[in-house]
VMD Tcl script that builds the backbone (N, CA, C; Angstrom):
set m [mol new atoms 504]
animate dup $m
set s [atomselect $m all]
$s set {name element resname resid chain x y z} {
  {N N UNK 1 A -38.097 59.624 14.973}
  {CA C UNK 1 A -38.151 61.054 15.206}
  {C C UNK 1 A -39.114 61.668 14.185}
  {N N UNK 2 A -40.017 62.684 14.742}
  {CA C UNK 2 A -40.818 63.047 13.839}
  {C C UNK 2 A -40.360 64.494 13.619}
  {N N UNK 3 A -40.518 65.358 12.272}
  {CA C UNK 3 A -39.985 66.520 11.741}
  {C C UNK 3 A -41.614 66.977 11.118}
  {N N UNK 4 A -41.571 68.539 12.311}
  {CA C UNK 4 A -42.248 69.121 11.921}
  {C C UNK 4 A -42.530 70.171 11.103}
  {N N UNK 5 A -42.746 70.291 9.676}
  {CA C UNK 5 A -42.019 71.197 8.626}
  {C C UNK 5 A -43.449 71.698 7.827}
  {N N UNK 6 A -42.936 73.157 8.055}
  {CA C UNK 6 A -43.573 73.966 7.331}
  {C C UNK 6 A -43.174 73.981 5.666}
  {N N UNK 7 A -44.181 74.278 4.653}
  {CA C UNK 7 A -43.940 74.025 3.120}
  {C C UNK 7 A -44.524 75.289 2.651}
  {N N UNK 8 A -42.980 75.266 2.026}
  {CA C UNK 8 A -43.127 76.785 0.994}
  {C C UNK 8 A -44.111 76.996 0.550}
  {N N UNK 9 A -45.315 77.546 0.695}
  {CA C UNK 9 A -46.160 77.619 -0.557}
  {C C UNK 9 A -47.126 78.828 -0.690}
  {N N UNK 10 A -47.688 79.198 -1.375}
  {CA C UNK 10 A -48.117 80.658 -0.778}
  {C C UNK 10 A -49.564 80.353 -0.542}
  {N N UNK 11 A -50.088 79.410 -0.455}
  {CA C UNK 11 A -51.505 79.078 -0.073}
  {C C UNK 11 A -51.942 79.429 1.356}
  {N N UNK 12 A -52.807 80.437 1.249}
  {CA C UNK 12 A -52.896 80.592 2.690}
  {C C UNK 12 A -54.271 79.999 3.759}
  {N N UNK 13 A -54.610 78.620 2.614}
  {CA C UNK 13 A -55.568 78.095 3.528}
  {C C UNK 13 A -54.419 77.106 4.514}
  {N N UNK 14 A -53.760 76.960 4.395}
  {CA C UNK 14 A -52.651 75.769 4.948}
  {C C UNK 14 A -52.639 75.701 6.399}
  {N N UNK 15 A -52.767 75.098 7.012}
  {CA C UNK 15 A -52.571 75.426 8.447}
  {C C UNK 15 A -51.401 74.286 8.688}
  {N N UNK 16 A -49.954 74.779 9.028}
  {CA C UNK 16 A -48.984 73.417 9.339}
  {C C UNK 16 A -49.134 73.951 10.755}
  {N N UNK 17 A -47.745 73.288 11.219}
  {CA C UNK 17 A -46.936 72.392 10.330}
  {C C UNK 17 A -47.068 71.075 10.141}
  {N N UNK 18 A -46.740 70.198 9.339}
  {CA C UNK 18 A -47.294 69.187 9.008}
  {C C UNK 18 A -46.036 68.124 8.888}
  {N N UNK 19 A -46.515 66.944 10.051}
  {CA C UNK 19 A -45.571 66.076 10.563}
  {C C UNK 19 A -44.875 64.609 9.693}
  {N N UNK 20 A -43.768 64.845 9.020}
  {CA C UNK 20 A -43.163 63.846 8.684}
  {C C UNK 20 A -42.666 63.075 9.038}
  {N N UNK 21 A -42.202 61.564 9.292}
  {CA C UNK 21 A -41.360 60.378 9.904}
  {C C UNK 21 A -39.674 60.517 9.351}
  {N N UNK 22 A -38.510 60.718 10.092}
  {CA C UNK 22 A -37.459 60.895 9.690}
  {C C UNK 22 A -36.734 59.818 9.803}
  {N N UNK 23 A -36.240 59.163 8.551}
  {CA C UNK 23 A -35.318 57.647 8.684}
  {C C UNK 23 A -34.211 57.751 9.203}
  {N N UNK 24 A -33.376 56.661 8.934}
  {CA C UNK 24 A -31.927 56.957 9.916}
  {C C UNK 24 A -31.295 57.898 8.885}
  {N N UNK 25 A -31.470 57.488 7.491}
  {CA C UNK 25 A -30.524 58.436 7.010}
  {C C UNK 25 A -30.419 60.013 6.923}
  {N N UNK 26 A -31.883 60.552 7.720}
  {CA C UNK 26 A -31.912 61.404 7.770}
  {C C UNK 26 A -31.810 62.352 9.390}
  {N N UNK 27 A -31.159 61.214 10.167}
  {CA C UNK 27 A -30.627 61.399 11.601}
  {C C UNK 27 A -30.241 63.375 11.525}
  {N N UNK 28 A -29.596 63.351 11.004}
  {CA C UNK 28 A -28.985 64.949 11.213}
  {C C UNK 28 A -29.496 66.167 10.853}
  {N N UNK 29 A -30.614 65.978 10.265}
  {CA C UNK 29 A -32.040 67.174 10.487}
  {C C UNK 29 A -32.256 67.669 11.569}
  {N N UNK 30 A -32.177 69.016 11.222}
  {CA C UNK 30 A -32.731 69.603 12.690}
  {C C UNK 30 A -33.583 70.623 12.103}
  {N N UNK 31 A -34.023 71.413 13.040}
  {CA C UNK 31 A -34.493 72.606 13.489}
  {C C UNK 31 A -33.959 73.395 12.320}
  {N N UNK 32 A -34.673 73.994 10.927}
  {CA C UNK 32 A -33.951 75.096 10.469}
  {C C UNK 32 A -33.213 73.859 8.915}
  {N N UNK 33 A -33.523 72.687 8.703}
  {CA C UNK 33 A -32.701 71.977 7.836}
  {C C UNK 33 A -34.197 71.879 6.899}
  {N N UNK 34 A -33.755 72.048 5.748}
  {CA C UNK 34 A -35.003 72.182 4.122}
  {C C UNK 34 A -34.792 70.837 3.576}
  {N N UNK 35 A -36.027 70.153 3.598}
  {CA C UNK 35 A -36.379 69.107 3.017}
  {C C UNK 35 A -36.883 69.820 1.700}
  {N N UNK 36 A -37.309 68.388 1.202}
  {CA C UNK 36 A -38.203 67.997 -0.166}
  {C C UNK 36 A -39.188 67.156 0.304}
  {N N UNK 37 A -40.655 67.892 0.183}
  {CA C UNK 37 A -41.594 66.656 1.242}
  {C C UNK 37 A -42.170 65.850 0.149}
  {N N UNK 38 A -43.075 65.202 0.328}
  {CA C UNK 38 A -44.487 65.119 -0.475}
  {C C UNK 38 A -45.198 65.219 0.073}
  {N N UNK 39 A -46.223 66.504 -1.064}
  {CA C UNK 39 A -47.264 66.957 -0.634}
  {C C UNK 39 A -49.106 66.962 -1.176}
  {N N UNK 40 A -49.524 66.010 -0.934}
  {CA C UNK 40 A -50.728 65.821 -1.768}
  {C C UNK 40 A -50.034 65.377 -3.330}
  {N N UNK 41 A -50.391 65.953 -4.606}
  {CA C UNK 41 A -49.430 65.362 -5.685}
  {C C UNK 41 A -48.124 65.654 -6.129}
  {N N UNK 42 A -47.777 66.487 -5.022}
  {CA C UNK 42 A -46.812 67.348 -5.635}
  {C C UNK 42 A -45.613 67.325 -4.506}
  {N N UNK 43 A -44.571 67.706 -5.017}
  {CA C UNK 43 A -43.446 67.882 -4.022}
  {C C UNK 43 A -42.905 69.248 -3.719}
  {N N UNK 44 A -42.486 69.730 -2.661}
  {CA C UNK 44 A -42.525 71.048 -2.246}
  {C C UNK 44 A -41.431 70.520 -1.462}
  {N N UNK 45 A -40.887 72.491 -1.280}
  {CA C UNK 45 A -39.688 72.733 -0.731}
  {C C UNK 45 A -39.993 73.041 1.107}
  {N N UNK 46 A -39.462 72.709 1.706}
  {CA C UNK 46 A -39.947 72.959 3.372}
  {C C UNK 46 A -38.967 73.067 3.990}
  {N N UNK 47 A -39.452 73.729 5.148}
  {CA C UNK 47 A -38.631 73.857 6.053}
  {C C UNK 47 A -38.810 73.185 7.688}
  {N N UNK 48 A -37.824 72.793 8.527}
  {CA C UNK 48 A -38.282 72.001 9.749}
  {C C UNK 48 A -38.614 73.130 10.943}
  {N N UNK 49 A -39.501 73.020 11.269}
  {CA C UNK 49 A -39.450 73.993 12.330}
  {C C UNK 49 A -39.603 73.416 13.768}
  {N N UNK 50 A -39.430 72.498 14.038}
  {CA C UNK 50 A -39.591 71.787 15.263}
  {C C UNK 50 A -39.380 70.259 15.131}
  {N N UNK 51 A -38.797 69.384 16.078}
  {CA C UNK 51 A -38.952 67.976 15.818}
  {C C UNK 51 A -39.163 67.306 16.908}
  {N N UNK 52 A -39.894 66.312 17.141}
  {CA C UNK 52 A -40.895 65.595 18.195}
  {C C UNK 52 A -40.608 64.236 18.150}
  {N N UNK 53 A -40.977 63.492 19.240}
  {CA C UNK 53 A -40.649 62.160 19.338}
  {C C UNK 53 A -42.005 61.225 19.077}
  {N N UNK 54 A -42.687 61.974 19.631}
  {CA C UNK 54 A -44.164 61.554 18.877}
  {C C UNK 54 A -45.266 62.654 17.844}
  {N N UNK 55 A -46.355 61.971 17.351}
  {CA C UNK 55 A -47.105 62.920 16.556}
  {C C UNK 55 A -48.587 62.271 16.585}
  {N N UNK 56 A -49.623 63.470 16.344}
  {CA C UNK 56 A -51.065 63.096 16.783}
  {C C UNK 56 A -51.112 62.239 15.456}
  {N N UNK 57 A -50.975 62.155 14.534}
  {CA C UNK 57 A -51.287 61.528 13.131}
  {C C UNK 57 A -50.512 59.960 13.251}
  {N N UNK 58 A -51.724 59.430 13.121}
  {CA C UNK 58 A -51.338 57.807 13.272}
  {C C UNK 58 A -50.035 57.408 12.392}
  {N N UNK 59 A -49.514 56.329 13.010}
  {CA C UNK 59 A -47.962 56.172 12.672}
  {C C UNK 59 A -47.766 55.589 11.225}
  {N N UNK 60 A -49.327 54.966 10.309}
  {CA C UNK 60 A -49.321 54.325 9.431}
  {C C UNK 60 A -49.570 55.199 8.272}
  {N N UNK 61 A -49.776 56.611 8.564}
  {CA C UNK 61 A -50.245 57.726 7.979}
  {C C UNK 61 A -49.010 58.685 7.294}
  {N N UNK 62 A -47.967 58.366 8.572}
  {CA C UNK 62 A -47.256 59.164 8.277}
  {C C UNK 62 A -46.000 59.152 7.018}
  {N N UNK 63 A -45.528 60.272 6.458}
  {CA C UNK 63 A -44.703 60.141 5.304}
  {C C UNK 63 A -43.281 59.841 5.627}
  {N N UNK 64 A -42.004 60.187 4.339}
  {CA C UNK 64 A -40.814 60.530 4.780}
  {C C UNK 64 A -40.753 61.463 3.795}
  {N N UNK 65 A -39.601 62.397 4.286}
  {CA C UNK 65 A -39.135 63.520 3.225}
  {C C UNK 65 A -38.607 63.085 2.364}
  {N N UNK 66 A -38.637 63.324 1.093}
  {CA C UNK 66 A -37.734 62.781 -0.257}
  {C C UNK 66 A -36.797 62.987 0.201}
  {N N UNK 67 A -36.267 63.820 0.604}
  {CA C UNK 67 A -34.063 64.413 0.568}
  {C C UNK 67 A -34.235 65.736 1.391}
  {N N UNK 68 A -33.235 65.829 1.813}
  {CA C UNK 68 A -32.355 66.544 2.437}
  {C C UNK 68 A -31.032 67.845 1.606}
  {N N UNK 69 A -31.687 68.649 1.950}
  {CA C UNK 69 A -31.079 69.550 1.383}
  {C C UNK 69 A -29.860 69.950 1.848}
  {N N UNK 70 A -28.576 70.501 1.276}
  {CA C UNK 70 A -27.586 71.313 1.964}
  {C C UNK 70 A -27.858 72.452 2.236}
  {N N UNK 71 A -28.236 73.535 2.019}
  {CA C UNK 71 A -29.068 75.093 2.565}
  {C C UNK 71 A -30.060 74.714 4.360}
  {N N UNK 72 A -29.397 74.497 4.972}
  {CA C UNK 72 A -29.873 74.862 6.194}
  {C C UNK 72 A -30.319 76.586 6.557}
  {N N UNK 73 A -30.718 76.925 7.194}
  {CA C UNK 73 A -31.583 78.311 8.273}
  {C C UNK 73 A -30.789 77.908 9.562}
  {N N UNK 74 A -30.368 78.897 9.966}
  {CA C UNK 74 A -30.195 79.432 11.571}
  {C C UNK 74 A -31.506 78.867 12.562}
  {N N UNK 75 A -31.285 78.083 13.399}
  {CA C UNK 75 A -32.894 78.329 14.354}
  {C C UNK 75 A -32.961 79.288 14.784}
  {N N UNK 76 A -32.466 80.281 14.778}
  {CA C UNK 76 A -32.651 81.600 15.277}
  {C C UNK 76 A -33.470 82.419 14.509}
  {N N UNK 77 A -32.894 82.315 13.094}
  {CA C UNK 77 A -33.923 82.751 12.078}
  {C C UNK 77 A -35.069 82.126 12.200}
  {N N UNK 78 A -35.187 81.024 11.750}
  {CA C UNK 78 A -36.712 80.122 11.961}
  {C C UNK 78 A -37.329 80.718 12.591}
  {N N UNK 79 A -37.272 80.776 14.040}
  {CA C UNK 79 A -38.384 81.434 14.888}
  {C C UNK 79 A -38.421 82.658 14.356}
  {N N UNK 80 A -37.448 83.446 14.174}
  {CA C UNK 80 A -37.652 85.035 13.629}
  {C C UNK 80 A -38.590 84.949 12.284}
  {N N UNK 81 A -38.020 84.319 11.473}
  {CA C UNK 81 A -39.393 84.421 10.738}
  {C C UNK 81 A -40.890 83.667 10.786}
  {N N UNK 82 A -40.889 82.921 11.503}
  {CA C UNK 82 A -42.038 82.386 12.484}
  {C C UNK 82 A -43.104 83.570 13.004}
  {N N UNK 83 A -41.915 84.326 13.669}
  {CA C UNK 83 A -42.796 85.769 14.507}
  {C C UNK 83 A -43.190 86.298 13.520}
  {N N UNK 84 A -42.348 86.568 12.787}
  {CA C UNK 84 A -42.702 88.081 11.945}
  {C C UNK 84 A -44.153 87.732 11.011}
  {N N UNK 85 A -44.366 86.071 10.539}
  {CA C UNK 85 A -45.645 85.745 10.413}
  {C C UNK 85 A -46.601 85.750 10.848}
  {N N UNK 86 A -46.670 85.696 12.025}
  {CA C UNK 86 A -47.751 85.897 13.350}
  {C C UNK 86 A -47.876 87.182 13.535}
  {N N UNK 87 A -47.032 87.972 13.886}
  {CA C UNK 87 A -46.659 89.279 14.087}
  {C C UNK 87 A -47.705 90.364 12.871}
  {N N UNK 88 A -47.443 90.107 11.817}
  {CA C UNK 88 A -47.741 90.868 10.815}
  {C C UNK 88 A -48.568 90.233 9.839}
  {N N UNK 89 A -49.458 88.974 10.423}
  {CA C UNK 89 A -50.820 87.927 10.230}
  {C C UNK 89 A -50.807 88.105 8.325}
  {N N UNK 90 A -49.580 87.017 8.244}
  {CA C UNK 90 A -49.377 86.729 7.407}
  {C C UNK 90 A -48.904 85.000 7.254}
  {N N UNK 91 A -48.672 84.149 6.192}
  {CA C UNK 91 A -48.845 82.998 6.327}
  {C C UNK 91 A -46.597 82.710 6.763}
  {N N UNK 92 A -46.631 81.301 7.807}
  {CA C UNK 92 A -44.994 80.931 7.923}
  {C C UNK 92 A -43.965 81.081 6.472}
  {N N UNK 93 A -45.193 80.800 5.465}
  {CA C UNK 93 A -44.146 80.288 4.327}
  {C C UNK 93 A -43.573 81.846 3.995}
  {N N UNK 94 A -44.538 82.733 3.943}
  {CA C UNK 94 A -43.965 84.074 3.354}
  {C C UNK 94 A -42.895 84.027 4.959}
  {N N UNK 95 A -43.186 84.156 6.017}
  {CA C UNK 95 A -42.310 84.571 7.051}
  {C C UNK 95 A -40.742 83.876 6.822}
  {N N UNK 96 A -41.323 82.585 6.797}
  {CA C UNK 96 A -39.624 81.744 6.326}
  {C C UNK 96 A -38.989 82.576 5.578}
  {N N UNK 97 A -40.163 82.648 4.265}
  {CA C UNK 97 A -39.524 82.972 2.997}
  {C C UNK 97 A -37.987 84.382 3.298}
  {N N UNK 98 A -38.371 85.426 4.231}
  {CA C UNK 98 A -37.262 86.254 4.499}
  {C C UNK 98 A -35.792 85.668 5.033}
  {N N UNK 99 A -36.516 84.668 5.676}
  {CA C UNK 99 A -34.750 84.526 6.216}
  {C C UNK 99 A -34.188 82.910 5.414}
  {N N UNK 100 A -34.717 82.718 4.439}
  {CA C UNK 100 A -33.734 81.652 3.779}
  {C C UNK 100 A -33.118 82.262 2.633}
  {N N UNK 101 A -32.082 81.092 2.382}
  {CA C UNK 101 A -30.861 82.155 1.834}
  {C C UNK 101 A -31.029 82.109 0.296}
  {N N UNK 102 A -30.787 83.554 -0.097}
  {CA C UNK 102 A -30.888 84.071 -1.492}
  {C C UNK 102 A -30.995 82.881 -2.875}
  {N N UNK 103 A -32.111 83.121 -3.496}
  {CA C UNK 103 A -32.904 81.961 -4.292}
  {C C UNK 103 A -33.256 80.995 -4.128}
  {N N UNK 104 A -33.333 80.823 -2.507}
  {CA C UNK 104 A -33.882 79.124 -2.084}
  {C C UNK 104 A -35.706 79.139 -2.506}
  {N N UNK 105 A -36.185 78.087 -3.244}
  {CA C UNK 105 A -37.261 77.812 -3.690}
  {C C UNK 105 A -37.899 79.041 -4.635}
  {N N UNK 106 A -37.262 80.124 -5.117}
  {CA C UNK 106 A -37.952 80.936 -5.523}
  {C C UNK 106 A -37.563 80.331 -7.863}
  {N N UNK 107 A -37.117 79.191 -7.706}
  {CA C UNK 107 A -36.382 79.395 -8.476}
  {C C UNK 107 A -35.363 80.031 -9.358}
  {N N UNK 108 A -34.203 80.495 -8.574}
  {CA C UNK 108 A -33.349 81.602 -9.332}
  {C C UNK 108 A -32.483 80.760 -8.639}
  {N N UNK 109 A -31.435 81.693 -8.895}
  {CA C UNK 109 A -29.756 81.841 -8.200}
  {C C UNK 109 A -29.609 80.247 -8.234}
  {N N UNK 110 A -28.495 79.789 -7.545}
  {CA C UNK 110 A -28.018 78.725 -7.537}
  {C C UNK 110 A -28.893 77.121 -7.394}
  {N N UNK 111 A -28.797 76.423 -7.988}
  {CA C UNK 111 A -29.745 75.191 -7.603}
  {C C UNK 111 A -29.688 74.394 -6.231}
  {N N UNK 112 A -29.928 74.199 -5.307}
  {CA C UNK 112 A -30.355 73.596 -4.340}
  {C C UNK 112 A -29.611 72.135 -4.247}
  {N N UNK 113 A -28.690 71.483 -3.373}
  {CA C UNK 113 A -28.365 70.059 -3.290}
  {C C UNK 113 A -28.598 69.142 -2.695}
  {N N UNK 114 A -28.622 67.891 -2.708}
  {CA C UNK 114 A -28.683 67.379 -1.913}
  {C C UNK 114 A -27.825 67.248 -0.485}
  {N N UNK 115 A -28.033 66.942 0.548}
  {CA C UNK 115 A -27.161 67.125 1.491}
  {C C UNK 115 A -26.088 65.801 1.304}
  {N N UNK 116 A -25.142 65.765 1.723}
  {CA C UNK 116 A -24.249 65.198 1.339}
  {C C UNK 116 A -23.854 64.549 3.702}
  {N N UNK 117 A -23.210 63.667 3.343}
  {CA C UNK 117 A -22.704 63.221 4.807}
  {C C UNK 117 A -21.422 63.086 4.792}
  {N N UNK 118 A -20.206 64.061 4.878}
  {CA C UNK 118 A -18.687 63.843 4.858}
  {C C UNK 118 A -18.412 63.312 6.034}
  {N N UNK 119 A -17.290 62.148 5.862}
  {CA C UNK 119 A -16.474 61.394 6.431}
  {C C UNK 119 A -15.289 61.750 6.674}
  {N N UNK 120 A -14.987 61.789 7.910}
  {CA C UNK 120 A -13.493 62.429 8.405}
  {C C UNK 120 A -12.689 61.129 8.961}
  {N N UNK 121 A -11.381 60.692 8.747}
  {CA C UNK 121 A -10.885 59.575 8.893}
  {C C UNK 121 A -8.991 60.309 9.203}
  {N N UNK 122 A -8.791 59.925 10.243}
  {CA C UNK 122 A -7.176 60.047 10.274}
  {C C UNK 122 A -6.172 59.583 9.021}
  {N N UNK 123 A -5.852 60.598 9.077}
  {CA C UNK 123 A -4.514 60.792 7.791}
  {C C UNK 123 A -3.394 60.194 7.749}
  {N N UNK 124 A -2.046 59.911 7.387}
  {CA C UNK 124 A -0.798 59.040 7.598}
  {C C UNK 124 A -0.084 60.351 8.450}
  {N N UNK 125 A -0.533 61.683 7.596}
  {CA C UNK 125 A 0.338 63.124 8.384}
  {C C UNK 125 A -0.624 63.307 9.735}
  {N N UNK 126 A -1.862 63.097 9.596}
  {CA C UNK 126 A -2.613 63.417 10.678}
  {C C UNK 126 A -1.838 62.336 12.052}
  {N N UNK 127 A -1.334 61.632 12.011}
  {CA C UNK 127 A -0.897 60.887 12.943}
  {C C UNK 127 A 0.477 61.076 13.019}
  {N N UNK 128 A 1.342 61.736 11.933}
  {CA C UNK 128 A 2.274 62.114 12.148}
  {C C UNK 128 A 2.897 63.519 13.054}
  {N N UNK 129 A 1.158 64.260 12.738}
  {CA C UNK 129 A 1.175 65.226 13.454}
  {C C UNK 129 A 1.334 64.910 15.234}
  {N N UNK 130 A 0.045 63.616 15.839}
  {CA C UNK 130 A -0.114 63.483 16.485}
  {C C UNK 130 A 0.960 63.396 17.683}
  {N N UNK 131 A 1.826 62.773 16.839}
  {CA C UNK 131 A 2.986 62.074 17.594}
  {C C UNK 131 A 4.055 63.569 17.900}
  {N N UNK 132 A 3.794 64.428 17.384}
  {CA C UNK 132 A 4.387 65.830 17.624}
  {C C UNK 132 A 5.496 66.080 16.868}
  {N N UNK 133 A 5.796 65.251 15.226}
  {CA C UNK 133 A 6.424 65.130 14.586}
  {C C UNK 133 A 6.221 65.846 13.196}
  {N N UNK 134 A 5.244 66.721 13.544}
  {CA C UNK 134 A 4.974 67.876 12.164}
  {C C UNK 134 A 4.916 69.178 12.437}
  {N N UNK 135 A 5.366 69.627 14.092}
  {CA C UNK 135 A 5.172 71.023 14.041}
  {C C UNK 135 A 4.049 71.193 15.519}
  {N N UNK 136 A 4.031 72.264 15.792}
  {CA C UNK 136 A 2.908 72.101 17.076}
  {C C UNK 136 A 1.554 72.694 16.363}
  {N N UNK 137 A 0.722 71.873 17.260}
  {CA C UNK 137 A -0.714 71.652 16.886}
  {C C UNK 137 A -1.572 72.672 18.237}
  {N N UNK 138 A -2.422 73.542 17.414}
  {CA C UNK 138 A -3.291 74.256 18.356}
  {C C UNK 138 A -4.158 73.118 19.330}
  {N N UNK 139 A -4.851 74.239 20.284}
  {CA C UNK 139 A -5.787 72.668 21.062}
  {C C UNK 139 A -7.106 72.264 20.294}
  {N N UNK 140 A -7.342 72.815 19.764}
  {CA C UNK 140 A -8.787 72.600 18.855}
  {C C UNK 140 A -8.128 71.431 17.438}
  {N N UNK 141 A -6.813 71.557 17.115}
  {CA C UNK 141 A -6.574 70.834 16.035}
  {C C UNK 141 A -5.976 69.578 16.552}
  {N N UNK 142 A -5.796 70.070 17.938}
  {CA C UNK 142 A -5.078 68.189 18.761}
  {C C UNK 142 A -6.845 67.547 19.254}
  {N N UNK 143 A -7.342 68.205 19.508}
  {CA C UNK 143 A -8.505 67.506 19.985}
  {C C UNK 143 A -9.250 67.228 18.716}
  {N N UNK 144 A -9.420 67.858 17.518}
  {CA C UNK 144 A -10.004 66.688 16.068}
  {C C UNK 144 A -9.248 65.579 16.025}
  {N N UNK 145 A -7.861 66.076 16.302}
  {CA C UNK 145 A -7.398 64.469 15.398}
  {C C UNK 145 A -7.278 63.817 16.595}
  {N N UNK 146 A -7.643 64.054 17.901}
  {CA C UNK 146 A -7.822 63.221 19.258}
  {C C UNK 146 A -8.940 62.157 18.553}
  {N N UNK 147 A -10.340 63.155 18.422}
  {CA C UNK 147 A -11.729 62.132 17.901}
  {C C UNK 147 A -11.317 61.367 17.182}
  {N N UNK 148 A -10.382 61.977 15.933}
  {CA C UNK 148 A -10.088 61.017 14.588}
  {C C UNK 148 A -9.406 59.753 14.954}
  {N N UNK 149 A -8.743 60.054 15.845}
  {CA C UNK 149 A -7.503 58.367 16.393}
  {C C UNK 149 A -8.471 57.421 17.005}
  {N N UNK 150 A -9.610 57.866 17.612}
  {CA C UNK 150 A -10.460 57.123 17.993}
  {C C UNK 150 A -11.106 55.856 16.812}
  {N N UNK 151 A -10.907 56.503 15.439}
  {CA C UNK 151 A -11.942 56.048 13.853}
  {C C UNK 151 A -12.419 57.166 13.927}
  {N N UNK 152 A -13.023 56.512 12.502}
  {CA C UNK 152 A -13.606 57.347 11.420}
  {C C UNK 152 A -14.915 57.749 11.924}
  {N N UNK 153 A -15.722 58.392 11.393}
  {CA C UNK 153 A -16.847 59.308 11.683}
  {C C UNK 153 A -17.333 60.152 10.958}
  {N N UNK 154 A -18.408 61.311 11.288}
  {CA C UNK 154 A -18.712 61.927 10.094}
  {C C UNK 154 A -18.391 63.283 10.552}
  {N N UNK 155 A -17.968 63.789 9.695}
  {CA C UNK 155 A -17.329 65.166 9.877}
  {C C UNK 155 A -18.376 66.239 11.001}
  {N N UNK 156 A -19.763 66.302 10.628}
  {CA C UNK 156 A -20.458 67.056 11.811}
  {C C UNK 156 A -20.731 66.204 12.927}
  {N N UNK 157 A -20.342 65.301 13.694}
  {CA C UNK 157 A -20.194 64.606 14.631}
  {C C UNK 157 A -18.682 65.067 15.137}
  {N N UNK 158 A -17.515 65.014 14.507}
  {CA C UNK 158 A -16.617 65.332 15.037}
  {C C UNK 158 A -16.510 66.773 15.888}
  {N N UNK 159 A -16.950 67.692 14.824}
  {CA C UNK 159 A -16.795 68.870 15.105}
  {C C UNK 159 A -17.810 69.332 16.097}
  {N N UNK 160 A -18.507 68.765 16.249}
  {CA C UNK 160 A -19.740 69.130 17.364}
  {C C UNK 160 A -18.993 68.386 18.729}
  {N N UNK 161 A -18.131 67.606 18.664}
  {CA C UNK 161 A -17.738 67.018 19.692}
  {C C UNK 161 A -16.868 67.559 20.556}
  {N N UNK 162 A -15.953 68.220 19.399}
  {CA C UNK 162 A -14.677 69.043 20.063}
  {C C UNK 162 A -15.177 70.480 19.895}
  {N N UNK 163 A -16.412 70.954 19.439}
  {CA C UNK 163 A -16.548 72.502 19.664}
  {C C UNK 163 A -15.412 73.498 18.478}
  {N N UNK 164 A -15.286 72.307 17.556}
  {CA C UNK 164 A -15.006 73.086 16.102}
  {C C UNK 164 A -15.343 73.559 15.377}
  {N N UNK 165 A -15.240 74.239 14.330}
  {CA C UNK 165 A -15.449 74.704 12.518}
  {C C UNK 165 A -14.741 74.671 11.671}
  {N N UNK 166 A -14.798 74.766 10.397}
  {CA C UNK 166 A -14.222 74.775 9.088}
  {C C UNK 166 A -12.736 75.350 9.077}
  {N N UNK 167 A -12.753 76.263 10.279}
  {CA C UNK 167 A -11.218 77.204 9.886}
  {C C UNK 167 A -10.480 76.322 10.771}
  {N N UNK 168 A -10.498 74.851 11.516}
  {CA C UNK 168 A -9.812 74.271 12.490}
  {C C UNK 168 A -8.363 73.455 11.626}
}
mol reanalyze $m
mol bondsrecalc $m
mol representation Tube
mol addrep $m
């Protein structure tokens, strides 16, 4: 999979976006997810704005992103600040720059992490629940620990499966 990611930078000869090779471990990038690229000597903060199965830049050419950040963008934003670059003929990075979240790459506020991959695995109560022996279970909390009885997995796989979130 190739990740097409625009890089913070305020240079406005730049023309991206500029196509990286994404390994397995970095399967769960999408649209709107901030790498760490390399860029000429230096490493820069980016953002994905599209991802492709192929790319014009020969396959021996191409890079990988250092890491994966936890600070994702909305794709909704992305394109919004996409437009508002075009719109008001100014460069993506300033356009990004509005809709990512408070001190990303500007150096301030909180430091930036790596993304992390949580593992969700059935519990001794989670199966105690199952069996209808802890109380009744909403349908969103019988259908996680439905996935979970299946095995283990990674927590945004589950929840994308059953159409969950954090408050489940």
């Amino acid at each position: 999979m190739i990740a097409k990611v625009e890089p913070l930078t305020p240079a406005r000869a730049l023309r991206g976006p500029f196509d990286y090779r994404l390994s397995a471990e970095l399967s769960g990038v999408g649209v709107g997810s901030m790498l760490v690229v390399p860029f000429g000597r230096q490493r820069l903060l980016g953002v994905v704005v599209d991802l492709a199965g192929t790319s014009d830049v020969p396959a021996e050419r191409l890079v990988e992103p250092l890491s994966a950040l936890e600070a994702d963008v909305p794709e909704a934003l992305v394109r919004l600040g996409l437009w508002v670059a075009a719109e008001y003929v100014s460069t993506p990075a300033r356009g990004l720059a509005l809709v990512l979240p408070p001190g990303t790459g500007t150096g301030s506020g909180r430091p930036l992490l790596p993304r992390r991959s949580l593992r969700a695995a059935l519990t001794d109560g989670g199966r105690v629940a199952l069996n209808g022996e802890g109380g009744r279970l909403g349908e969103r909390q019988r259908a996680v620990l439905d996935a979970l009885a299946a095995g283990p997995s990674s927590a945004s796989a589950v929840t994308r499966l059953v159409g969950a979130d954090h408050s489940t």
